[in-house]
PDB file of N, CA, C and O in Angstrom:
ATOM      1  N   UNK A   1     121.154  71.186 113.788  1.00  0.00           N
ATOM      2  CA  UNK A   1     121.224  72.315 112.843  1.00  0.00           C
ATOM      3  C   UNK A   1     119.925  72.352 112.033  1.00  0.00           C
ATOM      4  O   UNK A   1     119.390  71.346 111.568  1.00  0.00           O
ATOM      5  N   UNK A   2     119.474  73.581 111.908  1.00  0.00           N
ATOM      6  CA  UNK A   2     117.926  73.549 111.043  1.00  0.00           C
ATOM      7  C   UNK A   2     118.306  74.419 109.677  1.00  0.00           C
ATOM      8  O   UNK A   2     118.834  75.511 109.464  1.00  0.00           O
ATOM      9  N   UNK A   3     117.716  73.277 108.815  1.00  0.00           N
ATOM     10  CA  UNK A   3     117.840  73.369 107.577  1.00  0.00           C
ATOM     11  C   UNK A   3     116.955  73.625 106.688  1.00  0.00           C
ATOM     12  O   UNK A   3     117.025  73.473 105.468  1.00  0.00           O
ATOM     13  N   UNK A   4     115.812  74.163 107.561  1.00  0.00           N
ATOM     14  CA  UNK A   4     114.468  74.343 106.840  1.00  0.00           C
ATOM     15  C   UNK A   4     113.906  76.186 106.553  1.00  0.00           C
ATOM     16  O   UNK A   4     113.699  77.092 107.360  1.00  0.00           O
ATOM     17  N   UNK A   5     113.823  76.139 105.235  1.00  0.00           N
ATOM     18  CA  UNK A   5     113.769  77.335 104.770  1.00  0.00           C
ATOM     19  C   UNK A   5     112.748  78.007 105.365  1.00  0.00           C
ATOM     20  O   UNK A   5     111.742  77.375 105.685  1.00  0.00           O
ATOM     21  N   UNK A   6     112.857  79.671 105.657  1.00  0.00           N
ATOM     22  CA  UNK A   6     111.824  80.166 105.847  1.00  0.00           C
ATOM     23  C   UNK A   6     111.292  81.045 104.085  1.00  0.00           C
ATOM     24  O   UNK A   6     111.862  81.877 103.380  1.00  0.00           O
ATOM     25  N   UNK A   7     110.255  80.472 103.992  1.00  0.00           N
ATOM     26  CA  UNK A   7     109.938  81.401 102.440  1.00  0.00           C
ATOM     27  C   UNK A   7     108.614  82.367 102.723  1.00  0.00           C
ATOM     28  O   UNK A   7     107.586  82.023 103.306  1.00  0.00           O
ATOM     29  N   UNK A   8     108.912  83.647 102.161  1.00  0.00           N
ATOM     30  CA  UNK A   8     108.223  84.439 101.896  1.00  0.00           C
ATOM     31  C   UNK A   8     107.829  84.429 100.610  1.00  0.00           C
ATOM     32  O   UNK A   8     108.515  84.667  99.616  1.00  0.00           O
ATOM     33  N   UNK A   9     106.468  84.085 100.691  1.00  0.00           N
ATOM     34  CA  UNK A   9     105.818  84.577  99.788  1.00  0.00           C
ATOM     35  C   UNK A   9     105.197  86.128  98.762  1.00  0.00           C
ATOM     36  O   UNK A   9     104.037  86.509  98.924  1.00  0.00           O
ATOM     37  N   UNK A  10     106.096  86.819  97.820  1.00  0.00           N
ATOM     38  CA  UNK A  10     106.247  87.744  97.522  1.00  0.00           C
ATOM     39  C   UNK A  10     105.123  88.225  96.368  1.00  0.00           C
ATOM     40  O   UNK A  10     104.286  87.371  96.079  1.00  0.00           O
ATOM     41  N   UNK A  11     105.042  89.431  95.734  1.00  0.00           N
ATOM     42  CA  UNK A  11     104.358  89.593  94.595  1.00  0.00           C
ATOM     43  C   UNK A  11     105.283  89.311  93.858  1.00  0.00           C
ATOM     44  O   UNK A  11     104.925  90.040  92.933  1.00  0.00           O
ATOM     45  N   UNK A  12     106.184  88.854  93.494  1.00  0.00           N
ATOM     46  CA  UNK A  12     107.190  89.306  92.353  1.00  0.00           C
ATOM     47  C   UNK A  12     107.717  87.404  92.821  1.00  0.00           C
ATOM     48  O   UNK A  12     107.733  86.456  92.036  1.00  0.00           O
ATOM     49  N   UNK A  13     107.911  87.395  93.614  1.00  0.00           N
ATOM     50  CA  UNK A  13     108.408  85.885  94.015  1.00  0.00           C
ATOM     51  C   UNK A  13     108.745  85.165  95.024  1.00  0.00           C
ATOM     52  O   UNK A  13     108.519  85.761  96.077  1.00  0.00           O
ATOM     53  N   UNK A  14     109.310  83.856  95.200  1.00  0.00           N
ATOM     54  CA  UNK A  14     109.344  83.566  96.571  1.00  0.00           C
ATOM     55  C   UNK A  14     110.429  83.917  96.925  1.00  0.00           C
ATOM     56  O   UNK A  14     111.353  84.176  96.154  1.00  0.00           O
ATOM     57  N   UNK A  15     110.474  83.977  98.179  1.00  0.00           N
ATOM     58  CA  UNK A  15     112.145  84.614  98.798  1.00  0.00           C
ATOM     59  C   UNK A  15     112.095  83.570 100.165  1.00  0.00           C
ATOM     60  O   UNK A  15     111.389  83.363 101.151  1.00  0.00           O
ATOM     61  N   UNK A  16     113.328  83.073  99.527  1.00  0.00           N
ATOM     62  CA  UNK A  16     113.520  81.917 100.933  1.00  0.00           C
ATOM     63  C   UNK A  16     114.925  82.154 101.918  1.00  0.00           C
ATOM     64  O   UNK A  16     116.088  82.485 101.692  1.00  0.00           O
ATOM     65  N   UNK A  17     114.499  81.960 102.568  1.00  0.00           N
ATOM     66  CA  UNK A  17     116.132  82.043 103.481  1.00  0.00           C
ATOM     67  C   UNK A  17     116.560  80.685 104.802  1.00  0.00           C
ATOM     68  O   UNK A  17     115.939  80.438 105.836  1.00  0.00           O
ATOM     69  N   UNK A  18     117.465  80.206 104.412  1.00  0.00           N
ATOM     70  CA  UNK A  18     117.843  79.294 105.177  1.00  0.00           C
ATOM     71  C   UNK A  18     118.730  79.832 106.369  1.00  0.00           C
ATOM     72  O   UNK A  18     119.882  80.256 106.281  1.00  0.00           O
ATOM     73  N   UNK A  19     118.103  79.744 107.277  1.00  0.00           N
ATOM     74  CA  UNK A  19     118.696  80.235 108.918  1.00  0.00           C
ATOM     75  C   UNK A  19     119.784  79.582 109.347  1.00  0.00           C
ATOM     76  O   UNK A  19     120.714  80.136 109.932  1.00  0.00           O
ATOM     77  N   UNK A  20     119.737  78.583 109.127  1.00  0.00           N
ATOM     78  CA  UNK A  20     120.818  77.461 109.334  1.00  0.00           C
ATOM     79  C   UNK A  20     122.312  77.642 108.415  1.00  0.00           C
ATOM     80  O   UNK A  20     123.315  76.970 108.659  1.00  0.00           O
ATOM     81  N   UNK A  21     122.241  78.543 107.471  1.00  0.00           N
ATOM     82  CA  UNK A  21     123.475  78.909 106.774  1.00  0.00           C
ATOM     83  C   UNK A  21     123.579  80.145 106.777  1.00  0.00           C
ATOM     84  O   UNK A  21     124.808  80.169 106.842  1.00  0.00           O
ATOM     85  N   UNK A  22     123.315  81.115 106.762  1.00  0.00           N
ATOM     86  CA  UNK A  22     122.732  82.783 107.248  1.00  0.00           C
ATOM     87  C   UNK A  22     124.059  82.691 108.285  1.00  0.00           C
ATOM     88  O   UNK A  22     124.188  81.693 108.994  1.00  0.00           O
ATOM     89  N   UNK A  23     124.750  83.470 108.317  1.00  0.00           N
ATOM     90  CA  UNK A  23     126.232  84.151 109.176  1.00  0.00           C
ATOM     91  C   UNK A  23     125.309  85.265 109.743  1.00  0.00           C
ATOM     92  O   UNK A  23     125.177  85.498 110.944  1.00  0.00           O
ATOM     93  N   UNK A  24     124.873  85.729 109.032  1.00  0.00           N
ATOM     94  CA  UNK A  24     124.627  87.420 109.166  1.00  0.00           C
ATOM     95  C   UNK A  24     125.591  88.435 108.537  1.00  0.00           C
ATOM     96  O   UNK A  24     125.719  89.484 109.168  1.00  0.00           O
ATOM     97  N   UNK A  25     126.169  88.324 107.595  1.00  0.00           N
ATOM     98  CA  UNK A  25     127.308  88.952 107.132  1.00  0.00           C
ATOM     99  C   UNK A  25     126.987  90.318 106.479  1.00  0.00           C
ATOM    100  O   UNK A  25     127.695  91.322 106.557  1.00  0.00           O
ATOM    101  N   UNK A  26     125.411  90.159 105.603  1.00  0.00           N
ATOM    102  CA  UNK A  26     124.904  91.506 105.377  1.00  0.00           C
ATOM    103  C   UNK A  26     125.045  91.673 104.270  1.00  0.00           C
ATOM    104  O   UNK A  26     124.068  92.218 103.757  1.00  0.00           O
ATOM    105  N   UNK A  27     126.004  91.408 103.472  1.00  0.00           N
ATOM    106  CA  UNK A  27     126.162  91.247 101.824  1.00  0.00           C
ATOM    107  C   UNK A  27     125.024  91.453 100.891  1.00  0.00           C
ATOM    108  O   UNK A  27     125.133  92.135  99.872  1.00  0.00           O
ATOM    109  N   UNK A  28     123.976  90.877 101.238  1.00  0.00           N
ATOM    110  CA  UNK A  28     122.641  90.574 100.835  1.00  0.00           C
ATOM    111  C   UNK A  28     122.146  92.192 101.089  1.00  0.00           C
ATOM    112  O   UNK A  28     121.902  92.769 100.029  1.00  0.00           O
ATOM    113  N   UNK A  29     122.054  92.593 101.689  1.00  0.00           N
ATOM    114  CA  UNK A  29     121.269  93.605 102.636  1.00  0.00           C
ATOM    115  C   UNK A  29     121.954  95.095 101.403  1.00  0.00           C
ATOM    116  O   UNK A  29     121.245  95.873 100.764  1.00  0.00           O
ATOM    117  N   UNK A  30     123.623  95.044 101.438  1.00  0.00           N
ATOM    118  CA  UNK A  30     124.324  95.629 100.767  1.00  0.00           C
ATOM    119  C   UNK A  30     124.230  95.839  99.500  1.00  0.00           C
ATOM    120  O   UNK A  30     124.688  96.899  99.072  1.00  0.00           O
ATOM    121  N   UNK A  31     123.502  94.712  98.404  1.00  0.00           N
ATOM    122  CA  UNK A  31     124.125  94.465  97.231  1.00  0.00           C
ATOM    123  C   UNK A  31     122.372  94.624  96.770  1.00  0.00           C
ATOM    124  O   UNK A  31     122.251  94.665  95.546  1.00  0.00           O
ATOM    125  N   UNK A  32     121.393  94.692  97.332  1.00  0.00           N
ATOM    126  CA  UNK A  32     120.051  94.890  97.073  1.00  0.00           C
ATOM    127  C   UNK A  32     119.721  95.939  96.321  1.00  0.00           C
ATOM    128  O   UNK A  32     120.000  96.978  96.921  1.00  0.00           O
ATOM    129  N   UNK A  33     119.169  96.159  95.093  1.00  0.00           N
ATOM    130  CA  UNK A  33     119.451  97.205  94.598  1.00  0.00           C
ATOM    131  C   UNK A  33     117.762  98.046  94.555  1.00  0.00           C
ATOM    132  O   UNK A  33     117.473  99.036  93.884  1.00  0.00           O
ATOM    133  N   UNK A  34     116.803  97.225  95.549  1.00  0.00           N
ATOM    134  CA  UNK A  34     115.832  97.852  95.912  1.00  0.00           C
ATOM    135  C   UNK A  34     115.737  98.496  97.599  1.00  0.00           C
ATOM    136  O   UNK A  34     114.884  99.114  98.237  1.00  0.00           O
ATOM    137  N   UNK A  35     116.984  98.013  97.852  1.00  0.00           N
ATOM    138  CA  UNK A  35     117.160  97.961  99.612  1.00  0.00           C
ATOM    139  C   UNK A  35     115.882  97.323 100.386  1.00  0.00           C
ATOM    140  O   UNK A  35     115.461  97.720 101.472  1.00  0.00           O
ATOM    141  N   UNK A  36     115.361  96.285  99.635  1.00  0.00           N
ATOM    142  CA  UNK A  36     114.399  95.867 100.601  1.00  0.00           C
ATOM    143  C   UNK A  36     114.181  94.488 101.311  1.00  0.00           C
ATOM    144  O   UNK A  36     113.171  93.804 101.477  1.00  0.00           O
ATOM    145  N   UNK A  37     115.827  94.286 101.763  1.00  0.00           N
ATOM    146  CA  UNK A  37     116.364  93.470 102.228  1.00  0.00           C
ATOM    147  C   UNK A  37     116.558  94.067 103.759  1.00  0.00           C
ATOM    148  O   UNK A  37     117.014  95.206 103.857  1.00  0.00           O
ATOM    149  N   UNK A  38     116.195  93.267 105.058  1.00  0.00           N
ATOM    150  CA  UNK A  38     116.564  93.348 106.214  1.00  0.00           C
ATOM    151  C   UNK A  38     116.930  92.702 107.185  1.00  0.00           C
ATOM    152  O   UNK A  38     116.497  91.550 107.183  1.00  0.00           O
ATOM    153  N   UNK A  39     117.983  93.154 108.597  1.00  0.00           N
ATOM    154  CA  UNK A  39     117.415  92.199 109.683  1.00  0.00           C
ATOM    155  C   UNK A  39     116.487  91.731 109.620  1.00  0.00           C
ATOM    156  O   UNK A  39     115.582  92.332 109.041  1.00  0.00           O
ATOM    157  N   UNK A  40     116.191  90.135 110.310  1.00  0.00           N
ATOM    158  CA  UNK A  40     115.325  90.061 110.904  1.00  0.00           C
ATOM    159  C   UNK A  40     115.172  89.316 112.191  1.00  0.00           C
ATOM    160  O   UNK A  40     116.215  88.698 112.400  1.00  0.00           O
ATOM    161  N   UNK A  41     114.365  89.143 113.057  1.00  0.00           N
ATOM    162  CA  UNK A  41     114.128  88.851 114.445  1.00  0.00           C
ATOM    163  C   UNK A  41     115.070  87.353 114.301  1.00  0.00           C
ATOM    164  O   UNK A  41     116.125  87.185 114.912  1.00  0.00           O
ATOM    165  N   UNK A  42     114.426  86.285 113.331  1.00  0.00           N
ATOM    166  CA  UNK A  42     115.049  85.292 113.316  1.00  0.00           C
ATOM    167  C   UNK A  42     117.098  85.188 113.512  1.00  0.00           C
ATOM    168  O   UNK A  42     117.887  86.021 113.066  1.00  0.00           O
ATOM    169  N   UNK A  43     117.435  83.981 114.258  1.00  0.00           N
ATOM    170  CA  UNK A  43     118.911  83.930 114.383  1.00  0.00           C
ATOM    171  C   UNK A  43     119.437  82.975 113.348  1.00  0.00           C
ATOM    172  O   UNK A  43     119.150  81.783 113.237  1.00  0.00           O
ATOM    173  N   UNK A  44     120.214  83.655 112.645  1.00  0.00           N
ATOM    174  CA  UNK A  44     121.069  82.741 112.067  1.00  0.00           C
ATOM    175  C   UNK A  44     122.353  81.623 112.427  1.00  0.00           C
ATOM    176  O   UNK A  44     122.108  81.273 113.582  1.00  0.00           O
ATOM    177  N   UNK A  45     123.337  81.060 112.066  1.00  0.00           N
ATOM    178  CA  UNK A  45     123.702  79.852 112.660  1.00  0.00           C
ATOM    179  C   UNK A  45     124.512  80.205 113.594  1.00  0.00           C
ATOM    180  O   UNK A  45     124.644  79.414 114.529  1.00  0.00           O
ATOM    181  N   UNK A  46     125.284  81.484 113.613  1.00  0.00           N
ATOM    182  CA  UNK A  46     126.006  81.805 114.646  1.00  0.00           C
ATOM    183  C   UNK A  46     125.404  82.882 115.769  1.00  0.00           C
ATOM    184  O   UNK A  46     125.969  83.563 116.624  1.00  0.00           O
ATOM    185  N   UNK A  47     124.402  82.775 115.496  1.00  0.00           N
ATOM    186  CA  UNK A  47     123.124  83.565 116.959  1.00  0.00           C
ATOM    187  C   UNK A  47     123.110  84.697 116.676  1.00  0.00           C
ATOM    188  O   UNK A  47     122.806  85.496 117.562  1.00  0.00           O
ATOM    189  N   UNK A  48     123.503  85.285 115.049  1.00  0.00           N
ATOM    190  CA  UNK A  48     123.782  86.463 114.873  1.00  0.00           C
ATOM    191  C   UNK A  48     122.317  86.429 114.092  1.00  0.00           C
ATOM    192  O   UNK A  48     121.818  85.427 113.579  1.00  0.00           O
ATOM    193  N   UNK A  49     121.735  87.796 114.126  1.00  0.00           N
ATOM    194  CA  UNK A  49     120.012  88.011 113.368  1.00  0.00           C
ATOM    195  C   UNK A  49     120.387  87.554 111.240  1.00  0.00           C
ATOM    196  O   UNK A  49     121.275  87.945 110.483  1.00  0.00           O
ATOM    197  N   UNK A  50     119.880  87.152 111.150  1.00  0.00           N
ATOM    198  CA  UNK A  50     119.243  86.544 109.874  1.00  0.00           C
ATOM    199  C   UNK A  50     118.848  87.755 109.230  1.00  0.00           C
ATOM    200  O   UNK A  50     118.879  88.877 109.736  1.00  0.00           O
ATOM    201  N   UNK A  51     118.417  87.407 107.908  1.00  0.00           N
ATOM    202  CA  UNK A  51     117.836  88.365 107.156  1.00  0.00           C
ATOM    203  C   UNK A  51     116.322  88.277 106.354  1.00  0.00           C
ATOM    204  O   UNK A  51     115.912  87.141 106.115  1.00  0.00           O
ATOM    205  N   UNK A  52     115.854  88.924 106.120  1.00  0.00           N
ATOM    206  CA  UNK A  52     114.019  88.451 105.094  1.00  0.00           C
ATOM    207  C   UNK A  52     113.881  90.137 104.483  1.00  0.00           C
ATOM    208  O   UNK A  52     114.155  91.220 105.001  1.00  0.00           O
ATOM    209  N   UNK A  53     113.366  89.777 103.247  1.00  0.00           N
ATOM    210  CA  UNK A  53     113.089  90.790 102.587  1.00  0.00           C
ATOM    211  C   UNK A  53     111.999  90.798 102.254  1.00  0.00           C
ATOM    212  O   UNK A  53     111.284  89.796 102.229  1.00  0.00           O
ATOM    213  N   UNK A  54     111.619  92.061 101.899  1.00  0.00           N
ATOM    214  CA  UNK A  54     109.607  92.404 102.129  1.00  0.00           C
ATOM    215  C   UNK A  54     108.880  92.741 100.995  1.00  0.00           C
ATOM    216  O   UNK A  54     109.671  92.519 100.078  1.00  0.00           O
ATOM    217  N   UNK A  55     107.673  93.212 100.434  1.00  0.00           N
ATOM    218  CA  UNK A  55     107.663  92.995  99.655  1.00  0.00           C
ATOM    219  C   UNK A  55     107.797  93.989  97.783  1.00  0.00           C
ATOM    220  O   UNK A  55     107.125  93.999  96.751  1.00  0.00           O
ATOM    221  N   UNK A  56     109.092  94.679  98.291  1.00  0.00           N
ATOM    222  CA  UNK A  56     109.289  95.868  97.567  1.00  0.00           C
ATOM    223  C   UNK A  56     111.065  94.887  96.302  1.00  0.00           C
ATOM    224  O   UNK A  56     111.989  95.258  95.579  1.00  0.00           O
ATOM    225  N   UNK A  57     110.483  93.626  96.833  1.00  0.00           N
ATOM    226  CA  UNK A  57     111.585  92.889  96.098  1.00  0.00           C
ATOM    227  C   UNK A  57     111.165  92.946  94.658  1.00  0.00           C
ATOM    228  O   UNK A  57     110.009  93.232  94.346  1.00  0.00           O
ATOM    229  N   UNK A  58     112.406  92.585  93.494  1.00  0.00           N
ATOM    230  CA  UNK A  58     111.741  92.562  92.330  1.00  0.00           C
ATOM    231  C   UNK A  58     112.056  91.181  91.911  1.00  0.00           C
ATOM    232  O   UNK A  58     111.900  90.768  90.762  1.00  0.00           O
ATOM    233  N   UNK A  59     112.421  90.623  92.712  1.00  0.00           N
ATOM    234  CA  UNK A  59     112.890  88.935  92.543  1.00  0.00           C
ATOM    235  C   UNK A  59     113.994  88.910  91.386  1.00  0.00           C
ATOM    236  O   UNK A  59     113.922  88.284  90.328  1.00  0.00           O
ATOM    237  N   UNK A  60     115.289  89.939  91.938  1.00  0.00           N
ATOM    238  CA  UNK A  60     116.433  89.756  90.624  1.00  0.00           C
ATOM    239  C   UNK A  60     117.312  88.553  90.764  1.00  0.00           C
ATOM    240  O   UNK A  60     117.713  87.936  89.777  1.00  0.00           O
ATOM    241  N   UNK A  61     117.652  88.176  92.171  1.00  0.00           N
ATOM    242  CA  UNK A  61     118.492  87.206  92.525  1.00  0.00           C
ATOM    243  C   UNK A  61     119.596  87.945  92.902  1.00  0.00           C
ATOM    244  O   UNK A  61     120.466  87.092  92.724  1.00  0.00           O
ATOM    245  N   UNK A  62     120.142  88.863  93.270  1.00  0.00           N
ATOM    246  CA  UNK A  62     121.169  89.353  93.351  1.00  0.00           C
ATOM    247  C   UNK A  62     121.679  88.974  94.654  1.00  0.00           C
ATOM    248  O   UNK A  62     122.824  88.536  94.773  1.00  0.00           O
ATOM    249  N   UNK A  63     120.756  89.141  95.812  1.00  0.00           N
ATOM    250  CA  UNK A  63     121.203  88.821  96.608  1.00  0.00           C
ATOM    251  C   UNK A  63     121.445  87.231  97.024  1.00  0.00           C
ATOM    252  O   UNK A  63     122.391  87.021  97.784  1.00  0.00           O
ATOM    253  N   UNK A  64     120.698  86.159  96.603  1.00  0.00           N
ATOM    254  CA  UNK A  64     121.198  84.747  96.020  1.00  0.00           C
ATOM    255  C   UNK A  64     122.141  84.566  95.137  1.00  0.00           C
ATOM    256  O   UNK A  64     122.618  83.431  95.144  1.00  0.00           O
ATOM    257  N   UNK A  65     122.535  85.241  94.442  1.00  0.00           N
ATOM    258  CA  UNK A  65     124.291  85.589  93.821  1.00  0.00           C
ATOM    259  C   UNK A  65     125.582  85.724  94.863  1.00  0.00           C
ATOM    260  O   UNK A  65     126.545  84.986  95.071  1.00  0.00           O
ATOM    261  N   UNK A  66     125.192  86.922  95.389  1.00  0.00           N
ATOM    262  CA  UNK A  66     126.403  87.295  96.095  1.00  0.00           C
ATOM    263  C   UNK A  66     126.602  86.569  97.699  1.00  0.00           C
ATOM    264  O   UNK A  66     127.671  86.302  98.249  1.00  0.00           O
ATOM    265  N   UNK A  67     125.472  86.398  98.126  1.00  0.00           N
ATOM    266  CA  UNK A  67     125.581  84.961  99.197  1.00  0.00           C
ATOM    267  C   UNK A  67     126.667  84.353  99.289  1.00  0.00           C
ATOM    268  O   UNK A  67     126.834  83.624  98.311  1.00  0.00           O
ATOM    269  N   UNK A  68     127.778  84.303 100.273  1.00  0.00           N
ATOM    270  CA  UNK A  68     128.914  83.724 100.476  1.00  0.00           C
ATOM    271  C   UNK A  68     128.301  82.216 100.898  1.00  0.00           C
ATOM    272  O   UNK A  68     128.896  81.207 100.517  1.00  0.00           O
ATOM    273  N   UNK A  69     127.306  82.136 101.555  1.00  0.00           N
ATOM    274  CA  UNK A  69     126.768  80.672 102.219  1.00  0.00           C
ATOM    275  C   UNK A  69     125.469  80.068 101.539  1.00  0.00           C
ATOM    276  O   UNK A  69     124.702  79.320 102.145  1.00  0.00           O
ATOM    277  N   UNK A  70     125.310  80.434 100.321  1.00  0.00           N
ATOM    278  CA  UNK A  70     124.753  79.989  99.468  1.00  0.00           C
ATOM    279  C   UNK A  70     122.930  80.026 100.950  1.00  0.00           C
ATOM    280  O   UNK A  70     122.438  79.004 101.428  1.00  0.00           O
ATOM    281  N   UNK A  71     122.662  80.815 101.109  1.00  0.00           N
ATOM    282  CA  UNK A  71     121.116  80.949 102.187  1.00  0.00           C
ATOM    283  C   UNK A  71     120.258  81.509 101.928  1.00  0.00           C
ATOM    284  O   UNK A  71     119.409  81.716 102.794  1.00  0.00           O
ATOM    285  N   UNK A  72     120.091  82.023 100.575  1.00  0.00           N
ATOM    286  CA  UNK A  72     119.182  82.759 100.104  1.00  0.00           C
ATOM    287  C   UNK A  72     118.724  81.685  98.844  1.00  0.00           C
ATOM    288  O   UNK A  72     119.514  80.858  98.390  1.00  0.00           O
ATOM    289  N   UNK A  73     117.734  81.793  98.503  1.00  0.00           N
ATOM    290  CA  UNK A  73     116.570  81.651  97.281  1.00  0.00           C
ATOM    291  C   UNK A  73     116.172  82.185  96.529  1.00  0.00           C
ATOM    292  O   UNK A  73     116.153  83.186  97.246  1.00  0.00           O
ATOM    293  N   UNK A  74     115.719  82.584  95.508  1.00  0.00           N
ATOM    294  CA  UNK A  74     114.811  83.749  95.112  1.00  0.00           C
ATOM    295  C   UNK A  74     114.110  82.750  93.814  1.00  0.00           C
ATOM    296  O   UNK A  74     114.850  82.065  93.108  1.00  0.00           O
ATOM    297  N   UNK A  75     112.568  82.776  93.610  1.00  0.00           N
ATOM    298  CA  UNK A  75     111.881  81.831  92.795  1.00  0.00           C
ATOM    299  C   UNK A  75     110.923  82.974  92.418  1.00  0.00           C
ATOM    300  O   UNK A  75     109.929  83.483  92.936  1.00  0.00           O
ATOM    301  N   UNK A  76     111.726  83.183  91.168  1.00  0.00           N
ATOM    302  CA  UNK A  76     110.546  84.470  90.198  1.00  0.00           C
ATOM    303  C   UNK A  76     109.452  83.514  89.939  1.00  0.00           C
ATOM    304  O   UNK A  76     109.599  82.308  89.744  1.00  0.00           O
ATOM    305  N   UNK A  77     108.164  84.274  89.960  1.00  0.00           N
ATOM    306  CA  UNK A  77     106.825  84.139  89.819  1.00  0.00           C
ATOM    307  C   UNK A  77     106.796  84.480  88.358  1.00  0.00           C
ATOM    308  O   UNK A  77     107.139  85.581  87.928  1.00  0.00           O
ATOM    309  N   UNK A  78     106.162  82.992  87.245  1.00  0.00           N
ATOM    310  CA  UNK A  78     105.803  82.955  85.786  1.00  0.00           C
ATOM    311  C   UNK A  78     105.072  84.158  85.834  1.00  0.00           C
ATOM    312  O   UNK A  78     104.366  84.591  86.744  1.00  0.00           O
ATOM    313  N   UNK A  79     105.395  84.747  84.487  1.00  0.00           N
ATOM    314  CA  UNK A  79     104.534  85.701  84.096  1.00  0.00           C
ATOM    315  C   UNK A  79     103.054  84.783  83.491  1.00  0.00           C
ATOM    316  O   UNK A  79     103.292  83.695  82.968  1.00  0.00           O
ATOM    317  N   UNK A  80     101.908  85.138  83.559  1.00  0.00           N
ATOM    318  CA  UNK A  80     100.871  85.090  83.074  1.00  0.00           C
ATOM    319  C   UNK A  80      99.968  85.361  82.104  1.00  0.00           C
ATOM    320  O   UNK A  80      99.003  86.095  82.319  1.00  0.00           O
ATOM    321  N   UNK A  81     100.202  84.786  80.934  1.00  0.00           N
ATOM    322  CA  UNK A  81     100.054  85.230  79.178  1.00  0.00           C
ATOM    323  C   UNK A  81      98.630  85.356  79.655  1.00  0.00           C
ATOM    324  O   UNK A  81      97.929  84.531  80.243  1.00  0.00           O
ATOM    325  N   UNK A  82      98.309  86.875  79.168  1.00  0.00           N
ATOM    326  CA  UNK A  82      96.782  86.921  78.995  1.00  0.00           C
ATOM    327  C   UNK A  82      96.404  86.493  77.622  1.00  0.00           C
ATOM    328  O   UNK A  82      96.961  86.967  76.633  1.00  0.00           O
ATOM    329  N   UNK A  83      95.340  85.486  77.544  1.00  0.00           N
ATOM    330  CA  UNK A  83      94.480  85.278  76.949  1.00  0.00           C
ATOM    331  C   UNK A  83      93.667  86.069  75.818  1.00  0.00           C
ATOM    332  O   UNK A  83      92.679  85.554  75.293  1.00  0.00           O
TER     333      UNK A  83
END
């Protein structure tokens, strides 16, 4: 079983997804409130397509909320105090 995250590196943040817990259930895809959540090529644990989101994310976590299999991530990027 592979347990190793795939992370996208985002403007807004990282977005990781673990393939190895990923059903494909879609929840994620559903509950996105930028819709910029998708299939993707990758298989998740039951050979069903996985998901990765691109980079129109705003890094809310929502879809790492509602995750029944706990396979999502989301690691907001510090804001940067200007000087």
């Amino acid at each position: 079983m592979e347990f190793k995250g795939r992370t996208l590196e985002l403007t807004k943040g990282d977005w990781t997804l673990f393939p190895g817990l990923c059903k494909g259930c879609g929840l994620c895809i559903q509950k996105c409130p930028k819709k910029c959540i998708a299939w993707s090529k990758v298989l998740g644990v039951y050979g069903t397509p996985a998901v990765e989101a691109n980079d129109e994310c705003i890094a809310c976590g929502i879809c790492q909320m509602v995750c029944p299999d706990t396979a999502i991530r989301v690691d907001r990027k510090k804001k940067v105090a200007e000087a």
